[in-house]
DRENDOMAR-431953 format. One record per residue: x, y, z of N, C-alpha, C, O in turn; residue number from 1; residue in three letters. Coordinates in steps of 0.05 Angstrom, whole numbers, plus 32768, in hexadecimal, padded with zeros to 4 digits. Layout:
BEGIN
n_east; n_north; n_up; ca_east; ca_north; ca_up; c_east; c_north; c_up; o_east; o_north; o_up; num; residuo
X; Y; Z; X; Y; Z; X; Y; Z; X; Y; Z; NUM; ALA
...
% end
This chain:
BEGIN
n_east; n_north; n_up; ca_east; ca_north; ca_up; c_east; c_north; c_up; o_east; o_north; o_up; num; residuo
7B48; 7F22; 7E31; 7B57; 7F30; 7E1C; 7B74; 7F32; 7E24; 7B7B; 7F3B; 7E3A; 1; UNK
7B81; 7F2B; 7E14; 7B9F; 7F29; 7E1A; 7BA9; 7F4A; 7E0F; 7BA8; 7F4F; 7DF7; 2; UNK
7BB0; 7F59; 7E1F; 7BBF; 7F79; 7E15; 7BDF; 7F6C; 7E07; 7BEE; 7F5C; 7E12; 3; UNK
7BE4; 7F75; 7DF3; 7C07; 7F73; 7DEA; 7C0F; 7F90; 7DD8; 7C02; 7FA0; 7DCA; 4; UNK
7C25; 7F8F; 7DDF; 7C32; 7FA7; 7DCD; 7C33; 7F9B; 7DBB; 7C32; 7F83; 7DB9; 5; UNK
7C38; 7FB5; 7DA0; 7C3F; 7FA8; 7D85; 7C53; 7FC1; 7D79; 7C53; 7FC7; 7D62; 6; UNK
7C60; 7FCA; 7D88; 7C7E; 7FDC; 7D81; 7C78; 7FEE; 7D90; 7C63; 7FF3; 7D9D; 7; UNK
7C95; 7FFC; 7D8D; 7C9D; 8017; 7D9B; 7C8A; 802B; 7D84; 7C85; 8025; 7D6D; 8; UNK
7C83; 803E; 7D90; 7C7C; 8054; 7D83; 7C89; 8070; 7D7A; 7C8A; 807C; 7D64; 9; UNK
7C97; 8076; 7D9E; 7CA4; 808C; 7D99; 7CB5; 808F; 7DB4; 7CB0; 8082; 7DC9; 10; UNK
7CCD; 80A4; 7DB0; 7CD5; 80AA; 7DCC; 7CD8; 80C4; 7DCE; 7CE1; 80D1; 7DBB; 11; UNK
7CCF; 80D3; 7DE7; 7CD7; 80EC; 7DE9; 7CE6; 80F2; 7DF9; 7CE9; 80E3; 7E0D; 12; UNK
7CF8; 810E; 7DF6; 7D18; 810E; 7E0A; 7D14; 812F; 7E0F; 7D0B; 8144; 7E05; 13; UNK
7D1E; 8126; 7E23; 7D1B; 814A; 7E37; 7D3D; 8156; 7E25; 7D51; 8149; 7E1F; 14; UNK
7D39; 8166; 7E22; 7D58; 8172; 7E11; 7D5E; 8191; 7E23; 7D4E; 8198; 7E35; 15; UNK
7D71; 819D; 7E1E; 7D70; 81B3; 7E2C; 7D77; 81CE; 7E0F; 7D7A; 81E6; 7E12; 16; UNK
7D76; 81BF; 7DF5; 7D72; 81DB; 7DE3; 7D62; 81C2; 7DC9; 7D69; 81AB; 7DC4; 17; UNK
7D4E; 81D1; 7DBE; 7D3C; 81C1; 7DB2; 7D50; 81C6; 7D96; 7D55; 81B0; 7D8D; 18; UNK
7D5B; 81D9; 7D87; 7D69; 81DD; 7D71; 7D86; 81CB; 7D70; 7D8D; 81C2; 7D5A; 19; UNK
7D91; 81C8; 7D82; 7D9F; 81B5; 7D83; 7D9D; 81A0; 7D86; 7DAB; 8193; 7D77; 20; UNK
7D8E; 8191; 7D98; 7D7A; 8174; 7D88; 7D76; 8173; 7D74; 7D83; 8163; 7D66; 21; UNK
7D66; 8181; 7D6A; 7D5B; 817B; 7D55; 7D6B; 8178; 7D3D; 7D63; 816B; 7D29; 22; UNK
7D88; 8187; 7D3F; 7D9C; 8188; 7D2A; 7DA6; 8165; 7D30; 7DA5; 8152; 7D20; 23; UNK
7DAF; 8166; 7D4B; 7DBB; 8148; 7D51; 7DA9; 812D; 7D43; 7DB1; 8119; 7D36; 24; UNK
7D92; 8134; 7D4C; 7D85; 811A; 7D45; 7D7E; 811A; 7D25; 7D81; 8106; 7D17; 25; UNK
7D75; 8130; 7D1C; 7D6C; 812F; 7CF6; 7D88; 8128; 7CEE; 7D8A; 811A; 7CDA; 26; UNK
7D9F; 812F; 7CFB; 7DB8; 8127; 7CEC; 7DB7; 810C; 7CEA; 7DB3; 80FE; 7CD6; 27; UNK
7DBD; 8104; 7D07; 7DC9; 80E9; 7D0A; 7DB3; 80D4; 7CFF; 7DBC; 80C4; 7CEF; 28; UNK
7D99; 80D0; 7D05; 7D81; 80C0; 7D00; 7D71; 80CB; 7CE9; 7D59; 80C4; 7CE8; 29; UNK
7D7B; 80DB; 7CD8; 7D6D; 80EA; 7CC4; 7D53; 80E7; 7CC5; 7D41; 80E0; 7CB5; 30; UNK
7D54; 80ED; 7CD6; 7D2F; 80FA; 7CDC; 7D25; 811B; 7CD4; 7D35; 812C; 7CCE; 31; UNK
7D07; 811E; 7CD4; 7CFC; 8132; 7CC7; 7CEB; 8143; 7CDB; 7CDA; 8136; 7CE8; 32; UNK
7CED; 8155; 7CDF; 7CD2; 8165; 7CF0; 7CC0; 8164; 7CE7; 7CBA; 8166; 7CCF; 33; UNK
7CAD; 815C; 7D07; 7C8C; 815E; 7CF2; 7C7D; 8173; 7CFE; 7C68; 817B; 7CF2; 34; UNK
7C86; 8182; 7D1A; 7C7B; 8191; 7D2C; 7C8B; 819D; 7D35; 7CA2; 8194; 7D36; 35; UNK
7C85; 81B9; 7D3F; 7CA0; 81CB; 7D56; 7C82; 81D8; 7D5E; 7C73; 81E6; 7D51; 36; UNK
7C7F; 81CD; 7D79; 7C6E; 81D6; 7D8A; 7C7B; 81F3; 7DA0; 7C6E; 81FE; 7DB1; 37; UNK
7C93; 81F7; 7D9A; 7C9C; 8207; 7DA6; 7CA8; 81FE; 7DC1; 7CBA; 820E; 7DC5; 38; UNK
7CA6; 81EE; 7DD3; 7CAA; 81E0; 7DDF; 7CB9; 81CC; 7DD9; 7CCD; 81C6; 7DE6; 39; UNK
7CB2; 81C0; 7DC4; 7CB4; 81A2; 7DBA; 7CB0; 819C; 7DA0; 7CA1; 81A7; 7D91; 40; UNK
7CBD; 818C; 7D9D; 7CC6; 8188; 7D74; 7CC4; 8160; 7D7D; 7CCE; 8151; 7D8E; 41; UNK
7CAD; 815E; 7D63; 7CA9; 814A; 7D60; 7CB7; 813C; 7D45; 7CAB; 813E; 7D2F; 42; UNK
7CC9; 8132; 7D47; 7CE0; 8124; 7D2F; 7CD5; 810E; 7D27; 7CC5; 8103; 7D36; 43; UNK
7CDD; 8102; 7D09; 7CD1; 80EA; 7D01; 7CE5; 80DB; 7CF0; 7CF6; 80E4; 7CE1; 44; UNK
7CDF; 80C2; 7CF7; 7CF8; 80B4; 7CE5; 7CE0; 80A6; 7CD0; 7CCE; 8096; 7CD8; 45; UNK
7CE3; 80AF; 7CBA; 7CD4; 80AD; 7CA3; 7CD2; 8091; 7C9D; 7CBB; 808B; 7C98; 46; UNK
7CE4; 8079; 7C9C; 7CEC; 8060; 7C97; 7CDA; 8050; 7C9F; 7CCC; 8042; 7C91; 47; UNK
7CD8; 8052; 7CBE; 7CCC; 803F; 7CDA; 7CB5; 8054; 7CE1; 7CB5; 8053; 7CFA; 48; UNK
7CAD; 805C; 7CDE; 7C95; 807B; 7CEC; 7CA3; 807D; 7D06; 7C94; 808A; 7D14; 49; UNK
7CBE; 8075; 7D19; 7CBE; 807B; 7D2D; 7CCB; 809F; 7D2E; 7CD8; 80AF; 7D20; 50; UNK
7CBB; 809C; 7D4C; 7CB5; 80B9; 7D4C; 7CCA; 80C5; 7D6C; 7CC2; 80BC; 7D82; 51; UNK
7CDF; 80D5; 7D6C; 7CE5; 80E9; 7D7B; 7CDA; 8100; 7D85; 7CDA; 8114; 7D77; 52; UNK
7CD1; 8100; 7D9C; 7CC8; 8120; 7DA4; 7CDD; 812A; 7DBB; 7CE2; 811D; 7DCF; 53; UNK
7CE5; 813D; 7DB6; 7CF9; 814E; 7DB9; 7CF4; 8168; 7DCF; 7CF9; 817E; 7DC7; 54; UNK
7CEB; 8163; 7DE8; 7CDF; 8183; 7DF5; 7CF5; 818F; 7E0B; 7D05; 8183; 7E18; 55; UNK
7CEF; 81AC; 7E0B; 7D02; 81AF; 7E28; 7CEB; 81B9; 7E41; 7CD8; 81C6; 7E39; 56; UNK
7CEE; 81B6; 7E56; 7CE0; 81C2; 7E65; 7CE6; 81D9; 7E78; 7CFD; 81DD; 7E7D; 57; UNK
7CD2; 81E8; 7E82; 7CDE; 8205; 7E91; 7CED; 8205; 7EA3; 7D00; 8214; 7EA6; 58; UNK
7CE1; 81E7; 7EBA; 7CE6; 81E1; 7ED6; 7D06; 81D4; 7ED6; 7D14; 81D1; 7EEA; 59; UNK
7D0E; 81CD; 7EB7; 7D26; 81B6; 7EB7; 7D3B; 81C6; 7EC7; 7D3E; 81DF; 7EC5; 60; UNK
7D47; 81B5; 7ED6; 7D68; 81BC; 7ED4; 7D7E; 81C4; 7EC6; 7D90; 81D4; 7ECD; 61; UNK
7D7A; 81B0; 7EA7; 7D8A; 81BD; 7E96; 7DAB; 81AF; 7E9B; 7DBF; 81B8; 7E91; 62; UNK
7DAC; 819F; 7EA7; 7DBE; 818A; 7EAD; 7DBE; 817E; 7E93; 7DAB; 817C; 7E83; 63; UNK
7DDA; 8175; 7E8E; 7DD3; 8154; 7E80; 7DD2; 813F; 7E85; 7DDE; 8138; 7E9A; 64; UNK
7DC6; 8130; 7E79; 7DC6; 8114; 7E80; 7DD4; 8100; 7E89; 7DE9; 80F7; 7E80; 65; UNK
7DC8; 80FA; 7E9B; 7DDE; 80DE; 7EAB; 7DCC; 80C7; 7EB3; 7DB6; 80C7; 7EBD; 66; UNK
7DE2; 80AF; 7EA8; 7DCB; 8094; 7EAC; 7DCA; 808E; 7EC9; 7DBA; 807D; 7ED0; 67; UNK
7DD5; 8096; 7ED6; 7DD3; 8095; 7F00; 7DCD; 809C; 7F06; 7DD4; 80A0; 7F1D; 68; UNK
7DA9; 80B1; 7EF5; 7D9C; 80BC; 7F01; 7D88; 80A7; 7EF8; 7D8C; 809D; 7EE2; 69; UNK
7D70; 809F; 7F09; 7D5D; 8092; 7F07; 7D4B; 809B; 7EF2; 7D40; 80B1; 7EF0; 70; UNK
7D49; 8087; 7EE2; 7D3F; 808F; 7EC9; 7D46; 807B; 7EB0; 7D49; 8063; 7EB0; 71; UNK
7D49; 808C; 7E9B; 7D52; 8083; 7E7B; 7D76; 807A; 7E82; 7D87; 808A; 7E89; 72; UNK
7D78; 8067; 7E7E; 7D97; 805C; 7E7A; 7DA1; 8066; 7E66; 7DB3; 8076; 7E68; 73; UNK
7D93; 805B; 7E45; 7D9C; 805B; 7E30; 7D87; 805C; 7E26; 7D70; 805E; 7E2F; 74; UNK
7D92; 805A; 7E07; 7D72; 805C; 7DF0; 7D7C; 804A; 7DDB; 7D91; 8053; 7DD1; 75; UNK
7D76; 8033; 7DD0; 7D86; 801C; 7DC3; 7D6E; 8024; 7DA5; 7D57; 802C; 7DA2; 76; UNK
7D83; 801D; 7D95; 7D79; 801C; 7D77; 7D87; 7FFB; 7D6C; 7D99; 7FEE; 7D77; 77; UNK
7D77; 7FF6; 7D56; 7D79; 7FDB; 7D4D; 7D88; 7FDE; 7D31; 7D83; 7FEF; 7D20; 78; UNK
7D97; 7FD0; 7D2F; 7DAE; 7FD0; 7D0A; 7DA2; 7FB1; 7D0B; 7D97; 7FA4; 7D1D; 79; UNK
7DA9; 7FAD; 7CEA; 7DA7; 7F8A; 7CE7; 7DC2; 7F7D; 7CE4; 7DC8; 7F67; 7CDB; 80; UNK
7DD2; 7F93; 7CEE; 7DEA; 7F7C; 7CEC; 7E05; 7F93; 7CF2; 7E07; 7FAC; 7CEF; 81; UNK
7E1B; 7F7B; 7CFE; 7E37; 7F90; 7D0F; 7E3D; 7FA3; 7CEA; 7E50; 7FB3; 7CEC; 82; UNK
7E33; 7FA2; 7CD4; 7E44; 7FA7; 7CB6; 7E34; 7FBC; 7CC2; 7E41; 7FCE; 7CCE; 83; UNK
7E20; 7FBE; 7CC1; 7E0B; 7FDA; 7CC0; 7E1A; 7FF3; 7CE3; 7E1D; 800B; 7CE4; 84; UNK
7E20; 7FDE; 7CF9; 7E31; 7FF8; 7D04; 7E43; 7FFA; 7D02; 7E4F; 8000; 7D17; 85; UNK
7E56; 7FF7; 7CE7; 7E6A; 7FFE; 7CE3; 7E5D; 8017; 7CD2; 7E61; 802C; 7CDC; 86; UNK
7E50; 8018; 7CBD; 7E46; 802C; 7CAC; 7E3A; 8040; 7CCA; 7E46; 8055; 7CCE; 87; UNK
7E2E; 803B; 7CD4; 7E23; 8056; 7CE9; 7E3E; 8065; 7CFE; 7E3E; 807B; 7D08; 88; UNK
7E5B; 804B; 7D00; 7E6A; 8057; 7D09; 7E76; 806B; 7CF4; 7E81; 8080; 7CFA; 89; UNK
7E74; 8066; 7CE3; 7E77; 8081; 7CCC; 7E6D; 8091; 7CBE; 7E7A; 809E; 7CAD; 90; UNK
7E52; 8093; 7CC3; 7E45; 80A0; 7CC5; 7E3C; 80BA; 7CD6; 7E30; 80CE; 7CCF; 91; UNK
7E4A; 80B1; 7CF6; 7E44; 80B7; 7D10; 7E6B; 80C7; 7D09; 7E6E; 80DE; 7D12; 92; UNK
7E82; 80BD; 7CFE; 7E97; 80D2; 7CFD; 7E98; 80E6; 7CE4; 7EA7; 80FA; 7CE2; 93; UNK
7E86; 80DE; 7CD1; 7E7C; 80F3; 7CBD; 7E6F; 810B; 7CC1; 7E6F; 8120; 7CB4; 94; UNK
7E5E; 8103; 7CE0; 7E54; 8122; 7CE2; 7E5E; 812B; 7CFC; 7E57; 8140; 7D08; 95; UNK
7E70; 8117; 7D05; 7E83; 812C; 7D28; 7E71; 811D; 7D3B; 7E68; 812B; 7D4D; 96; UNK
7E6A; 8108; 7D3B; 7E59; 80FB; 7D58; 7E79; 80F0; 7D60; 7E8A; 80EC; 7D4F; 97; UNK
7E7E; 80EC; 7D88; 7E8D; 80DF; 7D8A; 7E7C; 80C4; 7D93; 7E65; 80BF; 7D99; 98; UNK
7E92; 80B6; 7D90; 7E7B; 8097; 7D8E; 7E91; 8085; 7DA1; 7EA8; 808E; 7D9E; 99; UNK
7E90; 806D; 7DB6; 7E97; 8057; 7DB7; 7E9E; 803E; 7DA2; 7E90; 802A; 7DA3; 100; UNK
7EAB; 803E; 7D97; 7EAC; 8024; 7D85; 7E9B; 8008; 7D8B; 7E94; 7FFB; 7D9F; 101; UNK
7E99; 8009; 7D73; 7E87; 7FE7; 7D78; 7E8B; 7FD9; 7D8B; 7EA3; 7FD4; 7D8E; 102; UNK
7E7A; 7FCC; 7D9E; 7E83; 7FBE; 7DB1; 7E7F; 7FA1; 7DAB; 7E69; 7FA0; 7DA0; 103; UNK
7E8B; 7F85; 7DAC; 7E82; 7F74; 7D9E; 7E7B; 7F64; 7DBB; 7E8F; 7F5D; 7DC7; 104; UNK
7E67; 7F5F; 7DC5; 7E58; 7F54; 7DDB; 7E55; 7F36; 7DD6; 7E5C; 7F2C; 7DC1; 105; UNK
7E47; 7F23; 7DED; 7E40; 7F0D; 7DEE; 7E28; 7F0A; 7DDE; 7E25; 7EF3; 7DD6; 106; UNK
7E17; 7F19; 7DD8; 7DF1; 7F16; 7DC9; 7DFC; 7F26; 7DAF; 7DF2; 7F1E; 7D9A; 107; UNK
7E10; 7F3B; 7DAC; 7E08; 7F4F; 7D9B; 7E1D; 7F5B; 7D93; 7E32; 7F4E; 7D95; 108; UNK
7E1E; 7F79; 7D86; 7E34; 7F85; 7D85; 7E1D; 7FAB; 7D8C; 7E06; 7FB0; 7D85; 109; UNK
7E30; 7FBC; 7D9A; 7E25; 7FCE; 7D9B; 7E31; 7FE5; 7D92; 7E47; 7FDF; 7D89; 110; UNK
7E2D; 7FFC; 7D91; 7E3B; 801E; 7D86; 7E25; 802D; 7D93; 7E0D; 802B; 7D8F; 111; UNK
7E3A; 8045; 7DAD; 7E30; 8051; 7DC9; 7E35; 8065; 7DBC; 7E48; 8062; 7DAD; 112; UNK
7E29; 8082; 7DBA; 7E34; 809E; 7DBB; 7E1D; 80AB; 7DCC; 7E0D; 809D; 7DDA; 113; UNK
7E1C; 80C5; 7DCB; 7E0F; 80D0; 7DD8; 7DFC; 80EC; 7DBF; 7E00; 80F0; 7DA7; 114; UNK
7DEE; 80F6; 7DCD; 7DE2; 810E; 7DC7; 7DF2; 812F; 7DD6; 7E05; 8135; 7DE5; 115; UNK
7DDD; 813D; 7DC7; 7DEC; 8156; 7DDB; 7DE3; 815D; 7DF2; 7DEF; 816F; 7DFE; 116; UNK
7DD3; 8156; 7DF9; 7DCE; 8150; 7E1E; 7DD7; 813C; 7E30; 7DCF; 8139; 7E47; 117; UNK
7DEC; 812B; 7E1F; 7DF8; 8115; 7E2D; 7DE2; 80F3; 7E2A; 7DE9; 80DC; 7E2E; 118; UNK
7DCE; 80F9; 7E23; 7DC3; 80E3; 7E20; 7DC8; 80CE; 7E0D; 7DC5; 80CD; 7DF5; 119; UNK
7DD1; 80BB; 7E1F; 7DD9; 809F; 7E11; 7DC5; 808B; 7E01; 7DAF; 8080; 7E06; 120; UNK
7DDA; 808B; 7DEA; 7DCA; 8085; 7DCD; 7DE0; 8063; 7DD1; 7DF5; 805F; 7DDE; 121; UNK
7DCD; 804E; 7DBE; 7DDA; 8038; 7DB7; 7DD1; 8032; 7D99; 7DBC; 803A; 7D8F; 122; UNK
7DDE; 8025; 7D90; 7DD6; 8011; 7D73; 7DE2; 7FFA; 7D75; 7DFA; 7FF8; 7D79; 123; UNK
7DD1; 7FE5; 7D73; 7DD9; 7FCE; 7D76; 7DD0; 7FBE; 7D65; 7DBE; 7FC6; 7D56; 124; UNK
7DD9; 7F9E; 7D62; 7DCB; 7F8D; 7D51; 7DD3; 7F71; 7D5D; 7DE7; 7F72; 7D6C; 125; UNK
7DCA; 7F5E; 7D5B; 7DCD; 7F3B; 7D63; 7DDC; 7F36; 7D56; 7DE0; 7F3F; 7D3F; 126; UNK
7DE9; 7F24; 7D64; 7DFD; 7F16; 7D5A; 7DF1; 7EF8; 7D52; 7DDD; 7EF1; 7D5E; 127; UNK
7DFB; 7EE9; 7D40; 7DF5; 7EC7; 7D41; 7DE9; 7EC1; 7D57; 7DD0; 7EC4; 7D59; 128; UNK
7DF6; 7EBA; 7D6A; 7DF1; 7EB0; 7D82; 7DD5; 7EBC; 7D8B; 7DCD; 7EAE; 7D9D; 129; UNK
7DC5; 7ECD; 7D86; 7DAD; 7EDE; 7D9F; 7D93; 7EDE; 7D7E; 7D7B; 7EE5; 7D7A; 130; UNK
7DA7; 7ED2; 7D6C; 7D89; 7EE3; 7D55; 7D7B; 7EBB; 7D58; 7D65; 7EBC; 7D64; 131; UNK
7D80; 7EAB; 7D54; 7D71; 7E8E; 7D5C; 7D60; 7E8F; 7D72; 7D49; 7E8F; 7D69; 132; UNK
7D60; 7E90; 7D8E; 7D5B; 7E95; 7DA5; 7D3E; 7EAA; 7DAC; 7D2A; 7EA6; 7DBA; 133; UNK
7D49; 7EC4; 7D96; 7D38; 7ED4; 7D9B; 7D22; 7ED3; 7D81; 7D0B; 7ED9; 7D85; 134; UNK
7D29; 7ECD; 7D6C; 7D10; 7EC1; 7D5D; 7D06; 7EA7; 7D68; 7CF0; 7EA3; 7D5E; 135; UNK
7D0C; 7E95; 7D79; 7CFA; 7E7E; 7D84; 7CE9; 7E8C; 7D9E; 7CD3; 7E83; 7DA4; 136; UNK
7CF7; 7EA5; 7DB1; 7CE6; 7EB3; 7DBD; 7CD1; 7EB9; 7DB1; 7CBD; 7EB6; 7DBE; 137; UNK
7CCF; 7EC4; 7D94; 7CB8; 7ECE; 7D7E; 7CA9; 7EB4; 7D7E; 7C92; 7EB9; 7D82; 138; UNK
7CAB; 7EA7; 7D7C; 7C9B; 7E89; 7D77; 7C9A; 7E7F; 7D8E; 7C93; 7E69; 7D86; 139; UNK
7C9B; 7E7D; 7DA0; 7C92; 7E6E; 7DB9; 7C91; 7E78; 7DCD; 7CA0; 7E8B; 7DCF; 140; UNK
7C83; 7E71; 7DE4; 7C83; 7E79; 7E02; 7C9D; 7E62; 7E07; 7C9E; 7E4B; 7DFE; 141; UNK
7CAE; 7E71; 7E17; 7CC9; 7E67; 7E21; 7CC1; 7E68; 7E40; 7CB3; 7E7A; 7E49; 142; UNK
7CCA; 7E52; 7E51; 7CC2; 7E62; 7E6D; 7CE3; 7E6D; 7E79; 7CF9; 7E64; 7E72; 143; UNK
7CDE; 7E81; 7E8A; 7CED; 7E91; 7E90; 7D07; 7E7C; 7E9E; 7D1F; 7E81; 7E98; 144; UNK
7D01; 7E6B; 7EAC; 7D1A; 7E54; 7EB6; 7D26; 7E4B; 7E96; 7D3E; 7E4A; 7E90; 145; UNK
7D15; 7E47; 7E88; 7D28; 7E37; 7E6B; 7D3C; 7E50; 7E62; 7D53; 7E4D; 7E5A; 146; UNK
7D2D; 7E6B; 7E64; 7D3F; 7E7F; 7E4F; 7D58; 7E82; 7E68; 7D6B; 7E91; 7E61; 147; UNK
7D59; 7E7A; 7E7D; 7D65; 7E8D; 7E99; 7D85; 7E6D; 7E91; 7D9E; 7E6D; 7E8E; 148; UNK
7D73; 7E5C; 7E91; 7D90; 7E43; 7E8F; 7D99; 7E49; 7E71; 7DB1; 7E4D; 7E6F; 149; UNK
7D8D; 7E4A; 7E5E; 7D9B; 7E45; 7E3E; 7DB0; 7E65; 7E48; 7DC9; 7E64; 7E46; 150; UNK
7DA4; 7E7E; 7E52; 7DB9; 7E91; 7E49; 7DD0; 7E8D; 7E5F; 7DE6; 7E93; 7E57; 151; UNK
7DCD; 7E81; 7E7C; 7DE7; 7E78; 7E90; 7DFB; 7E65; 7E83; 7E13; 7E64; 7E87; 152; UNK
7DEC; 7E54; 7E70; 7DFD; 7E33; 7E64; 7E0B; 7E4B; 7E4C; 7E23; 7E4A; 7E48; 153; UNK
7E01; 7E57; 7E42; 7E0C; 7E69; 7E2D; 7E29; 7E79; 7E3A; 7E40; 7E74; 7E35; 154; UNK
7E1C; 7E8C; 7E4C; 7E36; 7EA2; 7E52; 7E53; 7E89; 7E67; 7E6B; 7E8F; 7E69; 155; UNK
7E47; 7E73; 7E71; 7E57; 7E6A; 7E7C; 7E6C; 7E59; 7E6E; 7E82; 7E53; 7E79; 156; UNK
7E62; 7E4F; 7E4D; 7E6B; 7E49; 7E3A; 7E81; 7E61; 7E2C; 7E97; 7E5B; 7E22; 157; UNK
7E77; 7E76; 7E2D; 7E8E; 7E8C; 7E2C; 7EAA; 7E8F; 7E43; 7EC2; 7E90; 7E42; 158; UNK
7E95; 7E8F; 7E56; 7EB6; 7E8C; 7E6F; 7EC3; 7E78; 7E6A; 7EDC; 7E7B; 7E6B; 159; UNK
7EBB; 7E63; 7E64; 7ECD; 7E52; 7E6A; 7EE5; 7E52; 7E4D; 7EFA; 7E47; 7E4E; 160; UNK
7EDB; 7E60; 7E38; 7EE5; 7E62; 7E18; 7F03; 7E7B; 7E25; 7F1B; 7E7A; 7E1F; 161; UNK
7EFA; 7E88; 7E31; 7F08; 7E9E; 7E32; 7F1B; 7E9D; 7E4B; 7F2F; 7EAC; 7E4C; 162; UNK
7F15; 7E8F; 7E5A; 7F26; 7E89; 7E7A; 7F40; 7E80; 7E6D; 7F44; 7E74; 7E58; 163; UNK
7F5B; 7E8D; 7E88; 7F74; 7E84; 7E7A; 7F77; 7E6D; 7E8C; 7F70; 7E69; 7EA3; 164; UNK
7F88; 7E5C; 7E75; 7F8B; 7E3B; 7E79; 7FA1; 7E3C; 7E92; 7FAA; 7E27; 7E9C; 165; UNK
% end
């Protein structure tokens, strides 16, 4: 029997005030409460069923978040395209998020802000270049040397575009 995932389900995040999450995230991801366990508030993004749970604990520190602590780096969300994070970058100054501007990358383009515990949020989407590649990943076993040379012959095709003459 072959085990495979078939999506994310949910993520849960240690916060240090559950009423202020919960304002941050139903704003920004217009999500809905489905639970307040008292502890923990279980949020839902109605669209995708994906699901936020939201808890604080007794023992926490109460620090905020930093990705140089071993652990969660970031938390990446998916747009279908750089038009759509331009609408979330305005969306994100409509309600007071501070945000990083679009980053326009080698695979993609991204938009970084944070939460109010410091935890780093992304939205991102493919660019031309990564959406071919990664739908032929969907259709075929690639072996790991073929994907390891196509993306070196790729980025080294960028240096050399961008190197001064």
């Amino acid at each position: 029997m072959v085990v495979a995932l078939c999506g994310v389900d949910h993520v849960g995040l240690s916060v240090t005030d559950l009423d202020r999450s919960e304002r941050f995230y139903t704003d920004v991801f217009d999500l809905i409460r489905l639970m307040d366990f008292g502890y923990g508030r279980i949020l839902l993004h109605r669209q995708t069923g994906f699901v936020f749970g939201i808890s604080t604990h007794d023992a926490a520190e109460r620090l905020p978040f930093t990705e140089l602590t071993t652990g969660l780096d970031h938390l990446g969300f998916t747009a279908n395209s750089r038009a759509e994070l331009v609408e979330w970058e305005r969306k994100l100054d409509a309600i007071g998020v501070v945000y990083t501007p679009i980053r326009d990358m080698e695979f993609g383009y991204h938009l970084n802000f944070r939460d109010p515990d410091n935890i780093a949020l992304e939205i991102s989407s493919h660019n031309e270049v990564a959406v071919s590649p990664l739908a032929e990943l969907e259709e075929r076993d690639i072996p790991q040397e073929e994907i390891e040379s196509r993306v070196t012959e790729y980025l080294a095709s960028i240096a050399s575009q961008t190197a001064p003459d």
